[in-house]
C-alpha positions in Angstrom: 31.2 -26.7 17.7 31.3 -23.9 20.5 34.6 -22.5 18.6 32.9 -22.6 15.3 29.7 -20.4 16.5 32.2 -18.0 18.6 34.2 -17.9 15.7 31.0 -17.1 13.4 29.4 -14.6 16.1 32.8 -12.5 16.4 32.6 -12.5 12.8 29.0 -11.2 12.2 29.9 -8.7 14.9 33.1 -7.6 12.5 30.9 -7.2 9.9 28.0 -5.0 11.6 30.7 -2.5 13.1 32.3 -2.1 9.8 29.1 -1.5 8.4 27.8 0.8 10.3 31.1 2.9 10.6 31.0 3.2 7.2 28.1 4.7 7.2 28.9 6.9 10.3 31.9 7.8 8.0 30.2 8.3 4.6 27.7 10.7 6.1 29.9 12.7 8.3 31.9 13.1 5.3 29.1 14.5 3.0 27.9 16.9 5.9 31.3 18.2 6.1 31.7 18.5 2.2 29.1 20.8 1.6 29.9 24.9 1.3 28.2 26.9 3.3 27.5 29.9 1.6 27.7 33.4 3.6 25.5 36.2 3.2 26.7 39.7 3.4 24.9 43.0 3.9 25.3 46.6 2.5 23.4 49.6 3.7 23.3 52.9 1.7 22.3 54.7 -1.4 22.6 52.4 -4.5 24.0 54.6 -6.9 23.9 53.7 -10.7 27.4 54.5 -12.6 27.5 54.9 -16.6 29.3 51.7 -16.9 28.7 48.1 -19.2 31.9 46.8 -16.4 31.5 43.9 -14.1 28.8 46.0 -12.1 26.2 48.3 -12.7 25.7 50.2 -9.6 27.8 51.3 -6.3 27.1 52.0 -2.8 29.5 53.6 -0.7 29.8 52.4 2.7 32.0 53.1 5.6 34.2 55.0 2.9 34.4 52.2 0.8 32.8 52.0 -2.6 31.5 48.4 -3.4 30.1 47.5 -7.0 26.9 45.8 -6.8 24.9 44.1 -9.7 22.4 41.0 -9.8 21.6 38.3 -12.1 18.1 38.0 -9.8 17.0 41.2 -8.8 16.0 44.5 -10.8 18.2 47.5 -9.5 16.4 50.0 -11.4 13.8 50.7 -9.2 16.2 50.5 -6.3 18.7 53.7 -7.5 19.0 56.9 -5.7 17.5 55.6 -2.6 18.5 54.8 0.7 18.8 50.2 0.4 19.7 47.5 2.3 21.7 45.1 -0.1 22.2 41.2 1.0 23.9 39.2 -1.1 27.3 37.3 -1.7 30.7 38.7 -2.8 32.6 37.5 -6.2 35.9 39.4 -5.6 35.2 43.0 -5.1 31.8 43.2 -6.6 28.5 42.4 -4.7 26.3 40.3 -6.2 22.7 41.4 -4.4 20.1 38.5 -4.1 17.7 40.9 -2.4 17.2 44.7 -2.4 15.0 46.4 0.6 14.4 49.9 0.7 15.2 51.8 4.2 14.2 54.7 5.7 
């Protein structure tokens, strides 16, 4: 009888650890799995360009021109001046999620 409940006991015991490190498992996994997505910033004057290509503005910065359009935010009003650009790159092109104007 003592063998049968030791027997049972380790075996309830089996089962709870492998439980729970499933679990432990399953969750690191989908904390792991998920992209982190990194922000980028530009600073300088947002220049339009006469273009229908991948992007509809530029802004050259540290002698490099980078393309910048948005699917969420309204360059328009942001042209000719002097912006701060953060946002998230697709190849070469910057792809702004918010616009703030700098003095």
């Amino acid at each position: 009888m003592k063998t049968f409940i030791a027997a049972l006991l380790i075996i309830v015991l089996a089962i709870s650890v492998a439980v729970f490190g499933f679990r432990f498992l399953q969750e690191k996994s989908l904390n792991s799995s998920v992209p982190s997505v990194l922000q980028n910033t530009l600073e300088g004057v947002l220049q339009p360009i006469p273009s229908v290509g991948e992007y509809s503005d530029i802004i050259v910065t540290n002698n490099k021109t980078v393309g910048v359009t948005s699917n969420t935010v309204n360059l328009k009003p942001y042209e000719n001046k002097k912006v701060k650009v953060t946002g998230q790159y697709s190849g070469n092109t910057m792809y702004a999620d918010s616009v703030m104007i700098i003095q």
